[in-house]
C-alpha positions in Angstrom: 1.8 10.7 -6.5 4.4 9.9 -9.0 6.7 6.9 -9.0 9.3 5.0 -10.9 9.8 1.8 -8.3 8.1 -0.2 -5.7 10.3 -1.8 -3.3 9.3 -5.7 -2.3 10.7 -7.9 0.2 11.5 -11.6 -0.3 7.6 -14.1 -0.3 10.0 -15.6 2.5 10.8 -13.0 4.2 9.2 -13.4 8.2 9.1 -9.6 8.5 8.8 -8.2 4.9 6.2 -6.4 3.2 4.7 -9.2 1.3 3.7 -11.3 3.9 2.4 -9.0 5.5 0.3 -7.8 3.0 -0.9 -11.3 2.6 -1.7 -11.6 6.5 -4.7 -8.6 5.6 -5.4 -10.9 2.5 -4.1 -8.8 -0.2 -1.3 -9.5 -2.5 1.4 -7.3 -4.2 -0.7 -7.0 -7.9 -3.7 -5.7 -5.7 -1.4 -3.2 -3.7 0.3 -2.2 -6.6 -2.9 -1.3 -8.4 -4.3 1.0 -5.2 -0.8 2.9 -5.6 -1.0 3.4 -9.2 -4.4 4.6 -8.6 -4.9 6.3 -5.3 -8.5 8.2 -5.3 -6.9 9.9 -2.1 -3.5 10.7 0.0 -3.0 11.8 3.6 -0.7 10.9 5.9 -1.9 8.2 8.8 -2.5 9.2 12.0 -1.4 6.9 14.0 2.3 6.3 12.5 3.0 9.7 10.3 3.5 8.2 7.4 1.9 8.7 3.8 -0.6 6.5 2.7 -3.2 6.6 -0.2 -7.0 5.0 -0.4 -8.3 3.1 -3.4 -10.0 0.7 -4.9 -8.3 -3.1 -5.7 -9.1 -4.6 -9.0 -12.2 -7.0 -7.0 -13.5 -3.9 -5.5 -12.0 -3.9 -2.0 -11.4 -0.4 -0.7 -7.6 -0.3 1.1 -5.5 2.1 2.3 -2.0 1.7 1.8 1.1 3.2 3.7 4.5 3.7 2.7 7.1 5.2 3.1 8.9 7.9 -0.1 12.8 6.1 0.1 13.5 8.8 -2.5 11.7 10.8 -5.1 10.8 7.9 -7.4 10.7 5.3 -5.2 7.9 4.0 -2.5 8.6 1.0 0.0 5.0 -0.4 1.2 4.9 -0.7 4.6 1.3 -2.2 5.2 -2.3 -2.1 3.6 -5.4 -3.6 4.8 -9.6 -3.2 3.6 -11.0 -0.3 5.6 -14.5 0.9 5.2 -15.5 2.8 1.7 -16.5 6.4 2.0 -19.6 7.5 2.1 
């Protein structure tokens, strides 16, 4: 996956990306690491989008989705700790 920007809402923001991430406990460095790092992509099942699966700097295994706003650009939608593979 190759990138040039991440898009972030306002902290403040009831419905942005960032608080949302920080409802599953995660924050925007940790998010921004699993992106920059992906060990896997696929698209989610439940919603269509792309997401990716990685590791946080503490060791947490998370998927992330987003969605491509353009060929450089992601805009995180959600990303939460799911089990690690086995």
């Amino acid at each position: 996956m190759t990138f040039v920007r991440i898009v972030w809402d306002e902290e403040d923001e009831p419905d942005g990306n960032v608080r949302h991430l920080a409802e599953h406990g995660l924050t925007v460095e940790e998010v921004e690491h699993v992106l920059e790092n992906p060990m896997s992509e696929a698209v989610s099942g439940s919603t269509g989008r792309k997401c990716c699966f990685g590791y946080t700097p503490s060791g947490e295994f998370v998927i992330v989705v987003y969605e491509e706003i353009d060929a450089e650009t992601l805009y995180p939608i959600t990303a939460y700790e799911v089990p690690k593979p086995q």
